[in-house]
C-alpha positions as CSV (number, residue, x, y, z in Angstrom):
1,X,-33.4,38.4,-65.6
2,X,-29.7,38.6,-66.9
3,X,-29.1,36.2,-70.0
4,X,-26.3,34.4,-67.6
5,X,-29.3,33.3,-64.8
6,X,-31.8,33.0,-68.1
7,X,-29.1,29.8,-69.6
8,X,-28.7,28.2,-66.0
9,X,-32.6,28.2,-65.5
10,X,-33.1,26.3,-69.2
11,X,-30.1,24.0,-68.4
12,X,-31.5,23.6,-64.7
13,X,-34.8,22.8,-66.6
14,X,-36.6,22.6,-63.3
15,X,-39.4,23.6,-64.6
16,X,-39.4,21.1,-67.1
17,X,-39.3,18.5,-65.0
18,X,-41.5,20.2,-62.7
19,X,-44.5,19.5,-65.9
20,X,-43.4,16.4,-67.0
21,X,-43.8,14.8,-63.0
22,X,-47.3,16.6,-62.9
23,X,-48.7,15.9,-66.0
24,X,-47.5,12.0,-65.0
25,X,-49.4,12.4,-62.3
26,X,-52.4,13.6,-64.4
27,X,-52.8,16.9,-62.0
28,X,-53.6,20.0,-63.4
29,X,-51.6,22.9,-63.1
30,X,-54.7,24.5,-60.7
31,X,-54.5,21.4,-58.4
32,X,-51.0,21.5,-57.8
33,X,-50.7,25.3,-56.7
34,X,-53.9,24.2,-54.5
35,X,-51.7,21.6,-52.9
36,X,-48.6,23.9,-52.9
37,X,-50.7,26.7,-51.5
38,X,-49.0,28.6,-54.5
39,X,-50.7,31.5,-57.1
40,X,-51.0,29.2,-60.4
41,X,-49.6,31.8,-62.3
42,X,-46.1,31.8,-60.2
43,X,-46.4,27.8,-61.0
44,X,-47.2,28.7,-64.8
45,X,-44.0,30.7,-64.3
46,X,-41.7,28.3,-62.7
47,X,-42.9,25.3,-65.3
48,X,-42.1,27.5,-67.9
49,X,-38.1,28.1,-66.6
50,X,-38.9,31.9,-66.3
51,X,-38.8,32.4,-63.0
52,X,-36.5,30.2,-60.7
53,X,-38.1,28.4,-57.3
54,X,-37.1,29.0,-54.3
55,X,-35.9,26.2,-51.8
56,X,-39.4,26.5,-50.0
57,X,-41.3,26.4,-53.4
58,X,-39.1,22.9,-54.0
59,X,-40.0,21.3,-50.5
60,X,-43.7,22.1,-51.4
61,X,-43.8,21.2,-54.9
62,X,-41.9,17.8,-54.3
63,X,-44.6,16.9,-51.2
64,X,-47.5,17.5,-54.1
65,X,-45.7,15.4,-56.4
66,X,-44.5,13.0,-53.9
67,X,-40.6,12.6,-55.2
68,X,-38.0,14.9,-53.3
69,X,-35.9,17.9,-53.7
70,X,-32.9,16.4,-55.9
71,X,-35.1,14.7,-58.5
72,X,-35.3,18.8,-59.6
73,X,-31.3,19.1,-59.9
74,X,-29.9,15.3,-60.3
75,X,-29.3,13.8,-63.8
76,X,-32.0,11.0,-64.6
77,X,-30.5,7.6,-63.8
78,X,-27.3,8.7,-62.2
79,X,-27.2,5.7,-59.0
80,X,-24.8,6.7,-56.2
81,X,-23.7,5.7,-52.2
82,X,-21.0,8.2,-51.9
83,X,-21.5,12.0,-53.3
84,X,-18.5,14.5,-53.8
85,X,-19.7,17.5,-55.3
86,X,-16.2,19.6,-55.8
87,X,-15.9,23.2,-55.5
88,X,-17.4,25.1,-58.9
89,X,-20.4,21.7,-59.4
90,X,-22.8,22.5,-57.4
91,X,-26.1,23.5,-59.0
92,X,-26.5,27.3,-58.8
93,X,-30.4,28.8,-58.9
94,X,-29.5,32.8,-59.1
95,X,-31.5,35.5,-57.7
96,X,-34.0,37.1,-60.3
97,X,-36.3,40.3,-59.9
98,X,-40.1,39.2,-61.6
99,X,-42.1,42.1,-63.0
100,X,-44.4,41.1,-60.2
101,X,-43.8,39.7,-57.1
102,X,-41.4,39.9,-54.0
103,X,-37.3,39.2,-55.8
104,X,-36.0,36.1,-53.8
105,X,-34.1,37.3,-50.9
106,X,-30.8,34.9,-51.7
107,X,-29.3,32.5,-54.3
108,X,-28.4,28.9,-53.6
109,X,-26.7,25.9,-54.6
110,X,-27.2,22.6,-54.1
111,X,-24.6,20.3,-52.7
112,X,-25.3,16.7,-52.7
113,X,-27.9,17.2,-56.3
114,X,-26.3,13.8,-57.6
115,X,-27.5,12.0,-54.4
116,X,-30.7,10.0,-55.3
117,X,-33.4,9.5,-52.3
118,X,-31.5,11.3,-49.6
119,X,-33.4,12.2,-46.5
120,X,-31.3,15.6,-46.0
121,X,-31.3,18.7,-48.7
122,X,-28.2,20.8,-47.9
123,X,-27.1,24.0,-49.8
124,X,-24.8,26.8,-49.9
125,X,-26.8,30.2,-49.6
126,X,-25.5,33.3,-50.2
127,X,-28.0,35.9,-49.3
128,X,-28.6,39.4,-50.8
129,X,-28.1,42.9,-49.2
130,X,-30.3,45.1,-51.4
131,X,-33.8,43.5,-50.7
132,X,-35.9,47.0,-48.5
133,X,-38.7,45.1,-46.9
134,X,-39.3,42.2,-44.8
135,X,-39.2,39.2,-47.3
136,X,-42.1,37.1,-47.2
137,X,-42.9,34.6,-44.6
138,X,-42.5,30.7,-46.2
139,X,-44.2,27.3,-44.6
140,X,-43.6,24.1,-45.5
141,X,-43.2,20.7,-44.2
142,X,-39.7,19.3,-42.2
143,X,-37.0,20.9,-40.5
144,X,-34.2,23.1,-41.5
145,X,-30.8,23.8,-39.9
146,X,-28.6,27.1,-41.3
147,X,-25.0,27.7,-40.0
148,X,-24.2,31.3,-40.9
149,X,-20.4,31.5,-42.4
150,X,-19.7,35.1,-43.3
151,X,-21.6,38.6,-42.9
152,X,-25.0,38.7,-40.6
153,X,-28.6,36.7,-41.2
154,X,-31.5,37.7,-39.7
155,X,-34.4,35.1,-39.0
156,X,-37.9,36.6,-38.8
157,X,-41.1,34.7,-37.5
158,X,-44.2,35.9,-36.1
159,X,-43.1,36.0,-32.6
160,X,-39.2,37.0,-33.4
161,X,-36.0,38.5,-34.9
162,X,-32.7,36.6,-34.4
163,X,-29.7,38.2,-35.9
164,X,-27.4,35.3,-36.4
165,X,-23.5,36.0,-37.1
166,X,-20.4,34.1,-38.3
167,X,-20.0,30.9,-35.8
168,X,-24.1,31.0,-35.5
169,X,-26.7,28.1,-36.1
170,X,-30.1,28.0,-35.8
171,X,-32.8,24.9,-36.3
172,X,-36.4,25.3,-36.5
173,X,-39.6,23.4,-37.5
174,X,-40.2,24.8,-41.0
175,X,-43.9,24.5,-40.4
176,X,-43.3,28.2,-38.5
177,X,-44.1,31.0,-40.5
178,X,-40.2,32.3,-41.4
179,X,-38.0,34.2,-43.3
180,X,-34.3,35.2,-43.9
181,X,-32.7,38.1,-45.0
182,X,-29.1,39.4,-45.3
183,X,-28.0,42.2,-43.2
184,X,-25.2,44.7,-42.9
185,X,-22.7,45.0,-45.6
186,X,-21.0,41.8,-45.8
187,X,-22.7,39.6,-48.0
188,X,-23.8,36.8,-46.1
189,X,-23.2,33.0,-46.6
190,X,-24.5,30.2,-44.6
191,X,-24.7,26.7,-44.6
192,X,-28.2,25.5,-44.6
193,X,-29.6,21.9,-44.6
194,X,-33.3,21.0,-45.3
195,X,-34.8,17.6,-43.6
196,X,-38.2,17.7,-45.8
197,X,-40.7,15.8,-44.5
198,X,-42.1,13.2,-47.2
């Protein structure tokens, strides 16, 4: 992981928060990769800011803890109606390669962190070119909606492959088995927007 990614995961401190909403919850850090369906060790990994989450590893972890997706990236006590998040704010989580594991397929940023108990998680994703093999298939509980902006996204299920372009949406049940990846040599951007289930 570059030092850059490094400082924005300990400023992030996710994973921080992450432990402090578990151990509130007196779980142990077995239990809540049982609930997550999760390896503990990528958990351990996560808690310990080494290794950022990925939007579906977020919507599963908030479920377990039963808070939602901003409490990760919002400042504690900040008490809003109205969020602008101008260009440059947003809350960047940056694409790392673990010594084990699949790399995440895209970075993101969220775009409405400030917001406290919004129903709706949306982001800006900018997904990678250079990642050889399928990526692997997420679950978790809502819906999610992703408006491709520039390059081409492909979305891979069991049953399909949709190559999505500039101009493109899709929406699906996030309960299906799924997975993006960026194609071609644009890099691709999309617009996507979470409605996690809690």
């Amino acid at each position: 992981m570059s030092d850059s990614v490094a400082q924005e995961v300990r400023r992030l401190a996710i994973g921080r928060k992450i432990r402090a909403l578990r151990e509130r919850e007196e779980m142990s850090l077995a239990e809540l990769a049982d609930r997550c369906e999760m390896p503990e060790v990528l958990l351990a990994q996560i808690e310990g800011d080494v290794v950022p989450p990925t939007v579906a590893a977020l919507v599963r972890i908030s479920g377990a803890l039963k808070t939602t997706v901003d409490t990760f990236f919002r400042d504690p006590g900040y008490q809003a109606r109205v969020e602008v998040v101008r260009s440059g704010e947003g809350r960047k989580m940056q694409r790392v390669r673990p010594s084990a594991g699949p790399a995440l397929a895209y970075n993101y940023e969220s775009l409405a962190y400030r917001m406290p108990g919004k129903h709706m998680e949306p982001f800006m994703v900018e997904f990678s070119l250079d990642v050889a093999a399928d990526p692997a298939p997420v679950t978790h509980e809502g819906e999610e909606f992703l408006y491709v902006l520039t390059g081409e996204v492909e979305f891979l299920s069991a049953s399909e492959r949709i190559v999505l372009r500039p101009g493109d949406s899709i929406y699906f049940d996030s309960s299906v088995p799924h997975a993006l990846r960026g194609l071609g040599v644009t890099v691709p951007k999309a617009l996507a927007v979470l409605y996690p289930f809690s």
